[in-house]
SETORFI-805759 format. One record per atom (N, C-alpha, C): x, y, z. Coordinates in pm, whole numbers, plus 32768, in hexadecimal, padded with zeros to 4 digits. Layout:
! residues N
XYZ ...
This chain:
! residues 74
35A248F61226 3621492911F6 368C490D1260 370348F6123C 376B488C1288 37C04943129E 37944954132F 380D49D41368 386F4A03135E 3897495E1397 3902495513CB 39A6497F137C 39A249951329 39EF497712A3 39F24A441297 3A6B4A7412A7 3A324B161266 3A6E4B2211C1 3A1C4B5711AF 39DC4B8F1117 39934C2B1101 39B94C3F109B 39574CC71086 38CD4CC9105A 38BA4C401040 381C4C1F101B 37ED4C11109A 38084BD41116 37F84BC7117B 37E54C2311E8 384B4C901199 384A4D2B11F6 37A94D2D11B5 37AB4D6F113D 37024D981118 36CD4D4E110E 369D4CD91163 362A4CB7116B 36144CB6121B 368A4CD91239 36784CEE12C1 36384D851312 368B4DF112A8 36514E70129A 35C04E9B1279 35894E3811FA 35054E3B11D0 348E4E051258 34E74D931290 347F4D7612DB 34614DBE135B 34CD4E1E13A4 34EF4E5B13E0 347C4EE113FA 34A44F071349 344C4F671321 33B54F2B132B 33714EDE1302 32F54E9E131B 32C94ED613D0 33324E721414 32EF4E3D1485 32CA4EEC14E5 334A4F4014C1 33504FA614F0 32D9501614C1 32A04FF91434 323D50341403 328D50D213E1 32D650C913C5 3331517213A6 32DA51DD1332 32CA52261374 3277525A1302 32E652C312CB 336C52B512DE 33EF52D11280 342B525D1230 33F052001244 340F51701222 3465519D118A 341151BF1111 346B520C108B 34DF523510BC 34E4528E1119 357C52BE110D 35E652751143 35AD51F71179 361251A011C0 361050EE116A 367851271107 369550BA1096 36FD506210DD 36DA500310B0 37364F6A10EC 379A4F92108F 37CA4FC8102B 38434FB50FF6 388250111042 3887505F107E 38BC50A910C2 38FF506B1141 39134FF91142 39234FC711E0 39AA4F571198 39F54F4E11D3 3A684EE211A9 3A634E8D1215 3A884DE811C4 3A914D9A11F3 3B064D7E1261 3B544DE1126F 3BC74E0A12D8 3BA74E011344 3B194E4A1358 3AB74E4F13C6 3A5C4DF613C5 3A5B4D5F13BA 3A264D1113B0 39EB4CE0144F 3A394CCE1488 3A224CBC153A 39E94D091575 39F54D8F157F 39704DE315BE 39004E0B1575 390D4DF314ED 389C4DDB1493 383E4D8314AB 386C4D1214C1 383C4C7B1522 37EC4CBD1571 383A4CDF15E3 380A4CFA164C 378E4D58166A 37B54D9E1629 37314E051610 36AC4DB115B9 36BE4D751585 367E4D33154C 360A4CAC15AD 368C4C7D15E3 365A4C3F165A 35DB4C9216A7 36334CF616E6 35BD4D4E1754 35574D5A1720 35484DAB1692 34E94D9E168D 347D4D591624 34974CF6161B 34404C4215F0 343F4C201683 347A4C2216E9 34714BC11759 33DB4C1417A8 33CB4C9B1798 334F4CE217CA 32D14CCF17A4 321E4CB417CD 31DE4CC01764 31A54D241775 31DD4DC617DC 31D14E2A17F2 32424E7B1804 32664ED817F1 32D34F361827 329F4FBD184F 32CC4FFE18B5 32A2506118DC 32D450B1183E 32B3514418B4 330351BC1834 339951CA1849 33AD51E118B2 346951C518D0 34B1514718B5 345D50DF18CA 348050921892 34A9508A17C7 344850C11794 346750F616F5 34BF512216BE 34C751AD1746 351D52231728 35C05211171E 35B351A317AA 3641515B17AD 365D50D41772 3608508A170A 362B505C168D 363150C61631 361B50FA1631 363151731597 369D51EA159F 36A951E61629 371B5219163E 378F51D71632 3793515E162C 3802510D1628 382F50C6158D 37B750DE153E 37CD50C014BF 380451431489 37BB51B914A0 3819520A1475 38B8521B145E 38ED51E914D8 396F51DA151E 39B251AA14B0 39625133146F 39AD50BD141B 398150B81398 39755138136D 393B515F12D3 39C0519612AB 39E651881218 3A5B519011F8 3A6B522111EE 3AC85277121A 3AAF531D11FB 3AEB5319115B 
């Protein structure tokens, strides 16, 4: 899937995979439509961190999931 380009299909599939790698066992309550493509760049990014890991601690999690929170639409 071509990134580079922001989209809202792109947000959720970035969120979905997010959710995967992180293993969220809130994963349900954290819907990709909920995330706007506004926030496309630290969406990325977060996304990045964690695909670029093939481990993350727990703070490490906490502060991806803390940061998606941030960028969930209220």
């Amino acid at each position: 899937m071509d990134l580079s380009q922001p989209s809202q299909e792109n947000v959720e599939y970035m969120i979905e995979g997010i959710k995967n790698k992180l293993k969220m066992a809130s994963a349900a309550a954290m819907q990709a439509s909920a995330f706007s493509v506004d926030h496309y760049e630290d969406i990325l990014d977060v996304y990045e961190v964690a695909m670029g890991s093939d481990r993350l601690s727990i703070s490490q999690v906490e502060a991806l999931v803390s940061e998606l929170g941030r960028l969930r639409q209220k």
